[in-house]
N, C-alpha and C positions, 0 to 999 in steps of 0.2 A: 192211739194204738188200739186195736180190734185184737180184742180176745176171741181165738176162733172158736175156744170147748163153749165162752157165752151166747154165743150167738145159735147154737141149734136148740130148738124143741122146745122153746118158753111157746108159752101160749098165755092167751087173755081168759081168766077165770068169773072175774067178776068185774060186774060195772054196778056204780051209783050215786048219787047224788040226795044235796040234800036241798031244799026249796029257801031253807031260811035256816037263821042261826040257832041251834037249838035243836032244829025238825030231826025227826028220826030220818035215818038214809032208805032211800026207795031203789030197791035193787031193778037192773032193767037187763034186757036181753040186747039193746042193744042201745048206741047215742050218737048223737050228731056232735064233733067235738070243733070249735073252731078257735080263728088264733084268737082273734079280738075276747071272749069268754070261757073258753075251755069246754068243760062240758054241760051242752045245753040244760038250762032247769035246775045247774048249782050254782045256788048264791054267790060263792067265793068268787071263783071263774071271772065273771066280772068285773069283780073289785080291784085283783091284784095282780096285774101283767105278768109278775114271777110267779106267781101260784094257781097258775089258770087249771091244775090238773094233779094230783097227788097220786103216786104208784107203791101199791104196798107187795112184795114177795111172802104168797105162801109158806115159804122154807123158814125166813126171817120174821114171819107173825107166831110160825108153829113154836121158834126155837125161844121167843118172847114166852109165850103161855106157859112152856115147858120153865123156864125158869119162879112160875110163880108160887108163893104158898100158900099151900091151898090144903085143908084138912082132910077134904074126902077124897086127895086122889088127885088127877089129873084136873085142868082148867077145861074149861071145854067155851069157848066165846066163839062169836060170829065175829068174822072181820069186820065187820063193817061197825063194828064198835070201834075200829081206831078210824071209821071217817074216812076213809082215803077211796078216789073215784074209781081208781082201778087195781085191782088184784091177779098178779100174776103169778103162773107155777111152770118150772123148770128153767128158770134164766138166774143167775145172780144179776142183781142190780148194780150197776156202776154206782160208786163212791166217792165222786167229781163232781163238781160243777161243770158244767159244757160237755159232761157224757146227751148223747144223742141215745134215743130208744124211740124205733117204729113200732108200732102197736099197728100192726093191718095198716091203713091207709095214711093213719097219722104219725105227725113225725113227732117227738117232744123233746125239751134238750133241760136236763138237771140243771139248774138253780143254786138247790142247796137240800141238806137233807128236812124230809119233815119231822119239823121238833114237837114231840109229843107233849101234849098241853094236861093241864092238870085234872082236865076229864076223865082222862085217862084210868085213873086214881078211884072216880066215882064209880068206872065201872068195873072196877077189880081192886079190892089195895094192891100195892105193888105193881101194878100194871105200866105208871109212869117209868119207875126205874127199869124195870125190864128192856124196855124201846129202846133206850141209850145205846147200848154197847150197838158199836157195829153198823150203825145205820139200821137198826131194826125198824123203825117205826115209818121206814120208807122214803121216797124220793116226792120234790115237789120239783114241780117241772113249770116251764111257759112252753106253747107252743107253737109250731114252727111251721107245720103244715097239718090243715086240720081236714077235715071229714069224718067219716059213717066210721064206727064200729061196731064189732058184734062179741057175743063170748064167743072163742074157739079161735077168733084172731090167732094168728103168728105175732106172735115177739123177739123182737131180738135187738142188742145191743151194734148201734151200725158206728160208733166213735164213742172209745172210752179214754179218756185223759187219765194221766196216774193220777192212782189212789192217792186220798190222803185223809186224816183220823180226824178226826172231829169233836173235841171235847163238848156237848151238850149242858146246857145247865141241869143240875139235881143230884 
């Protein structure tokens, strides 16, 4: 079932990749995404058919930050501290496995959600637990038809399976 209010006005905010495990992430304007690797230049993509591609929501990184404590005030982090290839804003993310999400030319279909690793932690305390609720920490995805993207991309949710909750470990 297609949620119509999801599918208008997402857009592709951020793209990146990281080279190797560990490497810092290199933000790009734009990437070649394909099925066999995901997105060109990410080590992961490669490795693991289900996790060729990670989608993290602006709304669900902000409302993560916002739960953290933090003495002087508000969090303030780059996304790309939780790693994930793409960042998008004005779409909620499906919360299924077998949701489908076009990002511009490519198609990608949810897996399962990404479970926030204990790095997480290194780059924030509390930053692991924060990601839990909700699918915060974003979708991993295989995909399904790949090519060219860019930031500004359209997004939009084209097959959402019902929801369902997902107790995470921590």
């Amino acid at each position: 079932m297609i949620d119509p209010a999801a599918t208008i006005g997402g857009r592709l905010t951020g793209i990146a990749r990281r080279p190797r495990r560990r490497a810092p992430m290199e933000e790009l304007a734009s990437g070649e995404v394909s099925v066999d690797g995901g997105l060109a230049g990410d080590h992961k993509g490669l490795k693991f058919p289900r996790r060729r591609i990670t989608v993290l929501a602006i709304e669900d990184w902000e409302a993560a930050l916002s739960d953290l404590p933090d003495r002087g005030g508000s969090v303030s982090l780059s996304w790309t501290a939780r790693r994930a290839n793409l960042l998008v804003a004005g779409l909620r993310l499906p919360r299924a496995a077998g949701a489908r999400i076009r990002v511009g030319a490519v198609l990608i279909e949810v897996t399962c959600p990404t479970q926030p690793c204990s790095r997480m932690n290194e780059v924030h305390p509390g930053l692991l637990a924060a990601l839990h609720p909700d699918w915060r920490g974003g979708v991993t995805c295989a995909v399904l038809e790949g090519g060219r993207i860019a930031i500004g991309d359209s997004v939009a949710v084209v097959l959402a399976p019902p929801e369902r909750r997902v107790r995470l470990p921590g």
